[in-house]
C-alpha positions as CSV (number, residue, x, y, z in Angstrom):
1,X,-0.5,-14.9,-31.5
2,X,-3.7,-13.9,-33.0
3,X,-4.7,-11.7,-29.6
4,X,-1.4,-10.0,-29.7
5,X,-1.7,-9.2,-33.1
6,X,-5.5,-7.5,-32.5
7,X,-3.7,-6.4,-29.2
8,X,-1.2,-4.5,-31.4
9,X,-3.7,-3.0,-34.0
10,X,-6.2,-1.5,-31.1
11,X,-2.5,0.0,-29.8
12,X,-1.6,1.5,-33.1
13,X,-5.2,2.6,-34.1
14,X,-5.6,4.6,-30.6
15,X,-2.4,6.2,-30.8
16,X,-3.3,7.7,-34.2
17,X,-6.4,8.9,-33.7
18,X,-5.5,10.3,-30.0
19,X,-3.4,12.0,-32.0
20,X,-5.4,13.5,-34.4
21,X,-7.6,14.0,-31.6
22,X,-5.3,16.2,-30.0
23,X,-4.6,18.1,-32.6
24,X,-8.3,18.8,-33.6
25,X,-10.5,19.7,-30.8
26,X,-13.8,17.6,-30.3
27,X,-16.0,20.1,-28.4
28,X,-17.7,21.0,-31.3
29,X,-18.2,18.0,-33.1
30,X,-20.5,14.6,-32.0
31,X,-19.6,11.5,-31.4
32,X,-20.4,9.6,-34.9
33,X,-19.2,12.5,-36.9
34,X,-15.7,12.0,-35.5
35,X,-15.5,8.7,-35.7
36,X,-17.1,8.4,-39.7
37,X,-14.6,11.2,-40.5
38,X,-11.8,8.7,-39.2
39,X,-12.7,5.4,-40.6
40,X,-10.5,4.2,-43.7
41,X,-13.2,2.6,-46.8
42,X,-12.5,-1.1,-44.9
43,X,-13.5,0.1,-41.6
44,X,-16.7,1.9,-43.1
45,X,-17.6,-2.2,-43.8
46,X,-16.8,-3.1,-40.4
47,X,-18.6,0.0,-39.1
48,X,-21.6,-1.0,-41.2
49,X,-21.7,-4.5,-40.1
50,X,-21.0,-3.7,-36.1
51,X,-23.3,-1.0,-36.4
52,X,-24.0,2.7,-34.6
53,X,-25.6,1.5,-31.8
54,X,-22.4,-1.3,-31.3
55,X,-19.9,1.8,-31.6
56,X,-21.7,4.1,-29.4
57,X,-22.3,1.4,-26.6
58,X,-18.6,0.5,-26.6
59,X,-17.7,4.3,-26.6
60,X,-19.7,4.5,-23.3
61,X,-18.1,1.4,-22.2
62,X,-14.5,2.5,-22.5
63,X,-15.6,5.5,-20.3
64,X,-17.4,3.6,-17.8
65,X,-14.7,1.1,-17.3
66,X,-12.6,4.3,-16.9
67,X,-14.6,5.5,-14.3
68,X,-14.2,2.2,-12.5
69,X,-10.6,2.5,-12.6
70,X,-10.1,0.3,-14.8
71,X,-7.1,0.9,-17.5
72,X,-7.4,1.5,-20.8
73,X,-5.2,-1.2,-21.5
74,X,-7.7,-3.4,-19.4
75,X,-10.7,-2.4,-21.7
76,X,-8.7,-2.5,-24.7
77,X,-8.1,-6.4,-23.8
78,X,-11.6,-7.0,-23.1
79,X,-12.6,-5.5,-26.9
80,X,-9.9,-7.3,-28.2
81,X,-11.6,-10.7,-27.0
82,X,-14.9,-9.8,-28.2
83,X,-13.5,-9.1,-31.3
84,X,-11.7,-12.5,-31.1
85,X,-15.4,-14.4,-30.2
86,X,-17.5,-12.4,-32.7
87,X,-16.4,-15.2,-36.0
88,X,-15.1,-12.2,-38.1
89,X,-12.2,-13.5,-40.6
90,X,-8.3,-13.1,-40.3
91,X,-8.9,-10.0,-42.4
92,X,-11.8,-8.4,-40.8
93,X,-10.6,-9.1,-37.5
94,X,-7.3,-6.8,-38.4
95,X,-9.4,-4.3,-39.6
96,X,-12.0,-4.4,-36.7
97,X,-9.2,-4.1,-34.2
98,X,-8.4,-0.8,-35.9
99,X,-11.7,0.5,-36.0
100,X,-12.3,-0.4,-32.2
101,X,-9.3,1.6,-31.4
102,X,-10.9,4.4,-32.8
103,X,-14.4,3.8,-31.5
104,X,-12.5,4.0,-27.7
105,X,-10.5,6.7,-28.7
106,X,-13.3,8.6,-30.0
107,X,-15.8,7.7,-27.4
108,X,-13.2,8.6,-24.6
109,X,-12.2,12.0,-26.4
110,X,-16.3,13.1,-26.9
111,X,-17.8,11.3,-23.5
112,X,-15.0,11.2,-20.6
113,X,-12.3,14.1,-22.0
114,X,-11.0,13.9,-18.7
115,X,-9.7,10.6,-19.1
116,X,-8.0,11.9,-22.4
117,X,-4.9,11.2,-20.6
118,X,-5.2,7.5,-20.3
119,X,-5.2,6.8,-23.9
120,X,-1.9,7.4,-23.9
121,X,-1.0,4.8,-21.9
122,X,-1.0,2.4,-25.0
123,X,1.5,4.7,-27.3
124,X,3.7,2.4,-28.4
């Protein structure tokens, strides 16, 4: 249950910022700015704690698993049991699931626009 619920809140939290995303076009702005200017106050922490160099190396990740053909959805599941293994709590977990969501979203939007597309494979 608890994977499906992580599942759910990577779904949610790439749909939203795909979204905003969308309506806001990244060209001009870098990679970190867009995601800080996203991040709720509880997914500052969970920035803070994962780190830049955590948030930029999954960025690339997403895009390189892209690349591969894998799916988003594929990649999402992968982050989604990392997050699982990496002994956050209940509540951080939730709020990490969110924030990974928009650390693909992001990183897909600023390093593989091409693949913009595939995020919306998980709109719920």
């Amino acid at each position: 249950m608890r994977k499906k619920n992580i599942y759910q809140n990577l779904t949610i939290s790439i749909t939203v910022i795909l979204n905003l995303l969308l309506s806001n076009p990244a060209q001009a702005e870098s990679f970190d700015n867009l995601l800080k200017s996203s991040l709720t106050p509880a997914e500052v922490k969970i920035h803070n704690i994962m780190g830049d160099k955590q948030a930029l190396e999954t960025a690339r990740n997403a895009c390189s698993s892209l690349q591969k053909g894998n799916s988003i959805q594929e990649f999402s599941t992968q982050a989604a049991i990392s997050l699982l293994q990496s002994g956050l709590t209940q509540e951080q977990l939730q709020t990490a699931a969110l924030y990974t969501g928009k650390v693909i979203a992001t990183g897909v939007t600023s390093f593989c626009p091409e693949y913009k597309s595939k995020l919306q494979e998980l709109q719920l």
